[in-house]
C-alpha positions as CSV (number, residue, x, y, z in Angstrom):
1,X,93.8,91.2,133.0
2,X,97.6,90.8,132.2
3,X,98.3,89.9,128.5
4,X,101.5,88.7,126.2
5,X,101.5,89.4,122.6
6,X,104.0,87.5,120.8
7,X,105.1,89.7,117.9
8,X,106.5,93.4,118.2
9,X,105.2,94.1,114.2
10,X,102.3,96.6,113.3
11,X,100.0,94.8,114.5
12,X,101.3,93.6,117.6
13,X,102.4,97.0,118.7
14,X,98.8,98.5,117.5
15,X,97.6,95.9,119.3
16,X,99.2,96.8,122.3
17,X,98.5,100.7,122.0
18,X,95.0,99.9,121.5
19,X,94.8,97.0,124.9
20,X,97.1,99.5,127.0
21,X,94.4,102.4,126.1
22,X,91.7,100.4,127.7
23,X,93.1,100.3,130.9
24,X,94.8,96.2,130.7
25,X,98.5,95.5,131.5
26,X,99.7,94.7,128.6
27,X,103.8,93.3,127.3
28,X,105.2,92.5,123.9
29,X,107.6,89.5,123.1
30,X,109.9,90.2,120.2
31,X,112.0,87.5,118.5
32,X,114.3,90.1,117.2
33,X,117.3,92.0,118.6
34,X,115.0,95.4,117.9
35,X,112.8,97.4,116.0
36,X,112.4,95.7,112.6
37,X,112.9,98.2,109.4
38,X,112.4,94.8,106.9
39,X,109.5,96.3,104.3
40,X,109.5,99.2,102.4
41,X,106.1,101.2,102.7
42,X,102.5,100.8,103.3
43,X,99.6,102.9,102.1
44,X,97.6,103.9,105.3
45,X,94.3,103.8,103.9
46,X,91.6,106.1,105.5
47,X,90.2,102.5,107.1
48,X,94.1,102.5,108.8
49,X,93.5,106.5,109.7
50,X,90.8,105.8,111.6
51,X,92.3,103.1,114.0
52,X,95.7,105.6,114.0
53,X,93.3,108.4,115.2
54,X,92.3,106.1,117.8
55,X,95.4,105.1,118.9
56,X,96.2,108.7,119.1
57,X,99.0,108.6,116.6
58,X,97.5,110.1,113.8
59,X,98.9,113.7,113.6
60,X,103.0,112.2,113.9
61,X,102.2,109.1,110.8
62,X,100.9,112.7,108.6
63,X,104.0,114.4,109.1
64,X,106.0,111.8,107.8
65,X,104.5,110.6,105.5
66,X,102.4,111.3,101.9
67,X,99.0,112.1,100.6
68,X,98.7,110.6,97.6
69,X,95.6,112.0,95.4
70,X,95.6,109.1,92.5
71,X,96.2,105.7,92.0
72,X,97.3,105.4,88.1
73,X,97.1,102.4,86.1
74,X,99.6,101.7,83.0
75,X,100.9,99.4,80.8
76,X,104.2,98.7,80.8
77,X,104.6,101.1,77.5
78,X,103.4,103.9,79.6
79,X,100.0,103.6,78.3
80,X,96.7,104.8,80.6
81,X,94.9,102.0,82.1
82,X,92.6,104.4,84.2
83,X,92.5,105.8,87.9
84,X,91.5,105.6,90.9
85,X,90.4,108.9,92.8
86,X,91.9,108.9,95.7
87,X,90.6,112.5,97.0
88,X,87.0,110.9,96.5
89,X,88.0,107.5,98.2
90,X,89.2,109.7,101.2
91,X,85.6,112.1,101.2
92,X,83.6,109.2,101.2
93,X,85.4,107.5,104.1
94,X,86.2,110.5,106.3
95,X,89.7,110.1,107.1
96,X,92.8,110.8,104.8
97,X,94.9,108.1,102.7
98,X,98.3,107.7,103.7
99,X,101.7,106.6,102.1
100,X,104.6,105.9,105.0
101,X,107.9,103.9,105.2
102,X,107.2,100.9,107.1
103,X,110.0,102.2,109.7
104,X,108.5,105.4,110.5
105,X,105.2,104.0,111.1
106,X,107.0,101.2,113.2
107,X,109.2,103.9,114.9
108,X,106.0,105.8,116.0
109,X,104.2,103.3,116.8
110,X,107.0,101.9,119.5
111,X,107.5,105.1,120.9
112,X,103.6,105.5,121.6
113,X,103.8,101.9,123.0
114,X,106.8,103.2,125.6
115,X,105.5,106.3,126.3
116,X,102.0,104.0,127.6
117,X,103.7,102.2,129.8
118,X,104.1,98.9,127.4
119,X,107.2,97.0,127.8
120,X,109.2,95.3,124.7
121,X,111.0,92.6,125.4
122,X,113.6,91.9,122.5
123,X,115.3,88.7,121.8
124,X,112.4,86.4,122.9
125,X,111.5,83.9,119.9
126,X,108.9,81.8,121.2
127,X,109.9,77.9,121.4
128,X,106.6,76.3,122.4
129,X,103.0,77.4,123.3
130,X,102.0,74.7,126.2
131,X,98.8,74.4,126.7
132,X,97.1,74.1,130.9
133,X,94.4,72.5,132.6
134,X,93.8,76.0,134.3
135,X,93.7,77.3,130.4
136,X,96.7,80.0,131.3
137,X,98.6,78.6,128.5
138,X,102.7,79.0,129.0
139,X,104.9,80.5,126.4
140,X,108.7,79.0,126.3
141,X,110.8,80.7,124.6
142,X,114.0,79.9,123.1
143,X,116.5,82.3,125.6
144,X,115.3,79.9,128.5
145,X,112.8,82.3,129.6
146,X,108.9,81.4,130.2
147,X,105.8,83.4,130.9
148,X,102.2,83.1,131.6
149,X,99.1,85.6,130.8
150,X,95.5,85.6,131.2
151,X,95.2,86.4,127.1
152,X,98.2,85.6,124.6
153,X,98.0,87.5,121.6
154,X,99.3,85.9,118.3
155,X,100.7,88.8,116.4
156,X,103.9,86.8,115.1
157,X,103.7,86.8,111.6
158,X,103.1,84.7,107.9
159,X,105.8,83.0,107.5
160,X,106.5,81.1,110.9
161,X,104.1,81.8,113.4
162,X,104.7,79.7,116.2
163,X,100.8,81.2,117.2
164,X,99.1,80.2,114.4
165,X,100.8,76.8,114.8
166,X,98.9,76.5,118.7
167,X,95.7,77.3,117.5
168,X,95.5,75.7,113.9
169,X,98.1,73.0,113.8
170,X,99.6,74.1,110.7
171,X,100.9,77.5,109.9
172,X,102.9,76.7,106.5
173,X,102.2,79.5,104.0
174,X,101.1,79.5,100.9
175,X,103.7,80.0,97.8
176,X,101.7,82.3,95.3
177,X,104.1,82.1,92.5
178,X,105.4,85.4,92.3
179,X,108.7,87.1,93.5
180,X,108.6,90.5,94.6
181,X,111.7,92.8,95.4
182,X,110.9,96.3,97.3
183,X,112.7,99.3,97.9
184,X,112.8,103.0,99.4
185,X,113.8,105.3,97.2
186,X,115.4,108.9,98.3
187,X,116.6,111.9,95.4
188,X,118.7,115.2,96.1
189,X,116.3,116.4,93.1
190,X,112.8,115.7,92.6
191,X,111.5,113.0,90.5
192,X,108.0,113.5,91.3
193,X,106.0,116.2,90.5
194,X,102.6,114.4,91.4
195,X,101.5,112.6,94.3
196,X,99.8,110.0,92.1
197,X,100.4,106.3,92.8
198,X,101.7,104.5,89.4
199,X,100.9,100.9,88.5
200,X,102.8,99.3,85.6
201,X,101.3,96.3,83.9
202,X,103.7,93.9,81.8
203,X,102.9,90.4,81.2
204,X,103.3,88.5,84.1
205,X,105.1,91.4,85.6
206,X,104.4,94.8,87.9
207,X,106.4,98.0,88.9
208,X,104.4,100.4,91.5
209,X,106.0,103.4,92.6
210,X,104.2,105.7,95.7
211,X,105.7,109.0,96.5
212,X,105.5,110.6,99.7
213,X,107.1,114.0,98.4
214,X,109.2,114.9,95.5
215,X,112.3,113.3,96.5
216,X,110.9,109.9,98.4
217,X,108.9,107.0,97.4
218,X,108.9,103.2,97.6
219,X,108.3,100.8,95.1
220,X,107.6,97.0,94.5
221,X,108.9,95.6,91.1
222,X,107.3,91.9,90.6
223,X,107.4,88.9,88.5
224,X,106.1,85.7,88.3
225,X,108.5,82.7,89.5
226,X,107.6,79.2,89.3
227,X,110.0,78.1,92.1
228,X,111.8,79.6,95.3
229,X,114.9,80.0,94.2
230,X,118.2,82.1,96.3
231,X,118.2,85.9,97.5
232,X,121.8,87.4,97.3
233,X,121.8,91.3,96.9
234,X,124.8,91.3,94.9
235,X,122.1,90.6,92.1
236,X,119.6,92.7,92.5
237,X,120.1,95.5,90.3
238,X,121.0,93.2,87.8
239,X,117.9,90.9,88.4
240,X,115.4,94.0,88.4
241,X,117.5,95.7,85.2
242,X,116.7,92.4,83.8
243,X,113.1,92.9,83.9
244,X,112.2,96.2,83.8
245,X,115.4,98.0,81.5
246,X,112.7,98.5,78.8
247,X,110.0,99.9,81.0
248,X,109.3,103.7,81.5
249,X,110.7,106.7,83.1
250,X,111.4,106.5,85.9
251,X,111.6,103.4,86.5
252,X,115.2,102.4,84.9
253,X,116.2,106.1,87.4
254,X,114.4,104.5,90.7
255,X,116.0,100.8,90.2
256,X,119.5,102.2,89.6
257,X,119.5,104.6,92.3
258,X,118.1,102.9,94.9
259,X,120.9,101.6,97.7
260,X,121.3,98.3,97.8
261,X,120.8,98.0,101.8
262,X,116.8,99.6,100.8
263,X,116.2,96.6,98.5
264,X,114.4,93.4,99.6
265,X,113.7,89.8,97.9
266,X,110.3,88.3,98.6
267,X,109.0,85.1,97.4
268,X,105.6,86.0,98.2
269,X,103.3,83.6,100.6
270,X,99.7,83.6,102.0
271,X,97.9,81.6,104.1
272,X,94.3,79.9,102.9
273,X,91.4,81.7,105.7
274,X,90.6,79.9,109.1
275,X,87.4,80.1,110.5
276,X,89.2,79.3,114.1
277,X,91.1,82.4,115.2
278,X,91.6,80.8,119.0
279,X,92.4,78.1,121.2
280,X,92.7,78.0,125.0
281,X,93.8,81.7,125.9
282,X,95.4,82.3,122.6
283,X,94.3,84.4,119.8
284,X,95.6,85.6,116.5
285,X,96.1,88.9,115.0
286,X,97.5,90.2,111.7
287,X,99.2,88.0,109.3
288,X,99.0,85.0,111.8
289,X,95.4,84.7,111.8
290,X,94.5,86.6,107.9
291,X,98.2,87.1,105.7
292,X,96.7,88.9,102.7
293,X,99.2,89.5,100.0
294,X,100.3,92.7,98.9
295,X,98.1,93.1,96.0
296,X,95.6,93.5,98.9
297,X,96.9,96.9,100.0
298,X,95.5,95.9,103.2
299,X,97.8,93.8,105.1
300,X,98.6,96.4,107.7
301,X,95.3,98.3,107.6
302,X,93.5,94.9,108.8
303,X,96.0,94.1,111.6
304,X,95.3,97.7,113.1
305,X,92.1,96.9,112.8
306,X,91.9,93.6,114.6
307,X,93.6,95.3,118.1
308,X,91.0,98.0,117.8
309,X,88.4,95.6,117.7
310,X,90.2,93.0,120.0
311,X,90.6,96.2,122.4
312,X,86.9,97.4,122.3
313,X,85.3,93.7,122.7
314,X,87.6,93.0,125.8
315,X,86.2,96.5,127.7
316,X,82.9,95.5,127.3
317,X,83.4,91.7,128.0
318,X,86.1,92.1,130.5
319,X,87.2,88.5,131.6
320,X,84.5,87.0,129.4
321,X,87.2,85.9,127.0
322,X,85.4,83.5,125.5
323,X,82.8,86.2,124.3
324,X,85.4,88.0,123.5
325,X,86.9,85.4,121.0
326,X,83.8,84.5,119.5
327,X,82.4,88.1,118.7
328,X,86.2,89.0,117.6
329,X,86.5,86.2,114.9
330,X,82.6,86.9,113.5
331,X,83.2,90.3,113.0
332,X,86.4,89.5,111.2
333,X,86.8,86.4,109.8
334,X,84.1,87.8,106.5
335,X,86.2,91.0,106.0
336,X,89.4,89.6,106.4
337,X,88.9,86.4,104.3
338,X,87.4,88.4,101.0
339,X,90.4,90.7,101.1
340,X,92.5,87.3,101.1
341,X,90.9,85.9,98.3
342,X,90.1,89.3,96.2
343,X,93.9,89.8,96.6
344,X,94.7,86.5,95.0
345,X,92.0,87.4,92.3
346,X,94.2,90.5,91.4
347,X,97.9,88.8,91.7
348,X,97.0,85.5,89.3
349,X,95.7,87.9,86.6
350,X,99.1,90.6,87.1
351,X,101.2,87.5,86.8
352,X,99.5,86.0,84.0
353,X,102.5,85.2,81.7
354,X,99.3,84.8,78.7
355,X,99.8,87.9,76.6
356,X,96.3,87.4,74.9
357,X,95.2,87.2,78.4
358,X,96.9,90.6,79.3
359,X,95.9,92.1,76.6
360,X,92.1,91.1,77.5
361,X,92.8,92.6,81.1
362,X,94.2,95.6,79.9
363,X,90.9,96.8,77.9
364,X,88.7,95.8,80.6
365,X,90.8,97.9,83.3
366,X,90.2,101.0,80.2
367,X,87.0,99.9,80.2
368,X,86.4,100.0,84.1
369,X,84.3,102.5,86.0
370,X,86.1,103.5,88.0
371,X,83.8,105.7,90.2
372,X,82.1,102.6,91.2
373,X,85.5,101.1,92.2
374,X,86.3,103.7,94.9
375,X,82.6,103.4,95.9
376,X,82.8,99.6,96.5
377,X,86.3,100.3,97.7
378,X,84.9,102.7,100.7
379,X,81.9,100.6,101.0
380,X,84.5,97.3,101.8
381,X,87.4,99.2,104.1
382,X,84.6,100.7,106.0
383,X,83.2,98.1,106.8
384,X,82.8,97.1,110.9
385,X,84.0,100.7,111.5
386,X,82.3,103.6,112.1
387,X,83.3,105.2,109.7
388,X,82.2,105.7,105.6
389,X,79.2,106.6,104.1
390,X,77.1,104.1,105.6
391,X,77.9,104.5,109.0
392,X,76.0,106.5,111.3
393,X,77.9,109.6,112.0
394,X,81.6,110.2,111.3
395,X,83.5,112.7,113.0
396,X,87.1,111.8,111.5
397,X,88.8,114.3,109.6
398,X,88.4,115.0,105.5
């Protein structure tokens, strides 16, 4: 079986890794001129570990990145919201919590992709998915170019995926009413002498900063925006002073010395669940079949986990495809869809521009157990896996 994914992204390239493992020929179709660096981080959680491990990648994502032990609430006075133990979250699930740049995660995961044999084909943004009586659909793309495959993989994004598009007949996203810019952050002295997560709380604004040592983090500074408006990066230090000048150390330090070529604007977009992940030989991955936002924290982690799964249902169904499609999208369509709308939960009540509401959601978050948290937390990620405390046996690494 020869297969096309359309979308050189995490989860296209873990999708890749993970088909190439099981023995099938697999090649990537990138609309980009290369390797794309656009994000700033992403928290590996132990669910994400897992499918690493599997994809044999594990030991080179540790060494770059962090290990983050808490997750700290605050208000945007510096005051303790409560936290979340990290340590435990990663005992109960077996494998270690993560916090990488987005382009060393993306650099390893290309090189593993290479090194198997998968070939990347830049500068190949698809024009039209055309559909065949013999059900070996054809992908045009805009250099001229065409292919066919026995399985096309959708793994082409939120925002435009031509994918999603074939199989749904609509893939416009979802405006959620906040604006989020993002950043990597590096220091010739160290800021941080905890790897603890920090989540500030304003009224219908956010700052998180992750660490992944002393000297490096990346961070997300947020605020709700009524309409879409222009991104010039001229502004941005003045935008994000504009916000956030009153907020605490160090968050005036990060803003200011952060380059202006490791900032990004993001008008932040979702897409409502679809109980139809497929169509013809086409499927979707990632954001083009599930785009969570970020208040998930599991955008990546679920599009690892869709090639894993994608990747174990096709060994045992070989060219069953449509078993294959059908077993894929009921094991996760639930999981995927209650992160999309627990995620929205979370985002409409950090935007909240109400400051009696804030206020309301500030006590409750102090008044929050938040043992039970990390227990539904490994409870949730776990789920499908075999991993956590509910599955059989686990083997992974504490």
């Amino acid at each position: 079986m020869n297969v096309a994914i359309l979308g050189a992204g995490l989860g296209g390239l873990g999708t890749a890794i993970a088909l190439k493992l099981k023995g099938l020929d697999v090649e990537v179709y990138e609309r980009h001129a290369g390797r794309s660096d656009i994000g700033a981080g992403i928290m590996c959680w132990p669910n994400a570990s897992f499918i690493l491990s599997e994809l044999g990648v594990l030991d080179e994502v540790a060494y770059l990145s962090g290990r983050p032990e808490q997750m700290q609430r605050l208000t945007f006075q510096g005051d303790d919201l409560g936290s979340l133990d990290l340590v435990e979250l990663n005992r109960q699930m077996g494998y270690p919590s993560f916090s990488s740049y987005r382009k060393d995660l993306m650099r390893v995961l290309e090189l593993r992709a290479i090194k198997l044999g998968v070939k990347i084909n830049y500068n190949h943004s698809v024009r039209k998915i055309i559909p065949s009586q013999s059900r070996l659909s054809k992908i045009q793309f805009v250099n001229g170019s065409a292919v066919q495959a026995d399985l096309v993989v959708g793994a082409d994004g939120r925002m435009n995926s031509v994918a999603r598009a074939f199989v749904n007949g609509d893939n416009t996203p979802i405006y959620q009413g906040f604006v989020n810019w993002i950043g990597t952050f590096r220091s010739e002295r160290p800021l941080f002498d905890e790897m603890v997560i920090r989540d500030y709380w304003g009224t219908g604004e956010r700052f998180g900063i992750v660490p992944l040592s002393p000297y490096k983090a990346y961070w997300a500074g947020a605020v709700a925006a009524t309409e879409i408006l222009g991104k010039n990066p001229v502004t941005y230090h003045a935008e994000l002073l504009s916000i956030f000048k009153e907020w605490p150390v160090p968050i005036l330090k990060i803003i200011m010395e952060t380059q202006i070529d490791q900032i990004n604007k993001v008008y932040v977009h979702d897409h409502n669940p679809i109980n139809i992940w497929h169509k013809g030989n086409v499927l979707l991955v990632g954001d083009a079949a599930h785009a969570p936002l970020p208040t998930s924290g599991q955008g990546a982690c679920q599009a690892l986990e869709d090639g894993w799964h994608l990747a174990s249902l096709l060994k045992i169904n070989g060219p069953n495809l449509e078993k294959t499609f059908q077993e894929y999208t009921k094991i996760r369509f639930s999981k995927t869809s209650e992160i999309t709308l627990a995620a929205r939960q979370l985002a409409s009540s950090l935007f909240n521009t109400d400051p009696a509401y804030c206020h309301q959601r500030n006590i409750r978050s102090i008044n929050t157990d938040y043992r039970e948290v990390v227990n539904g937390m490994s409870k949730g990620w776990a789920s499908g896996l075999p991993i956590g405390p509910f599955a059989p046996h686990s083997d992974g690494p504490h």
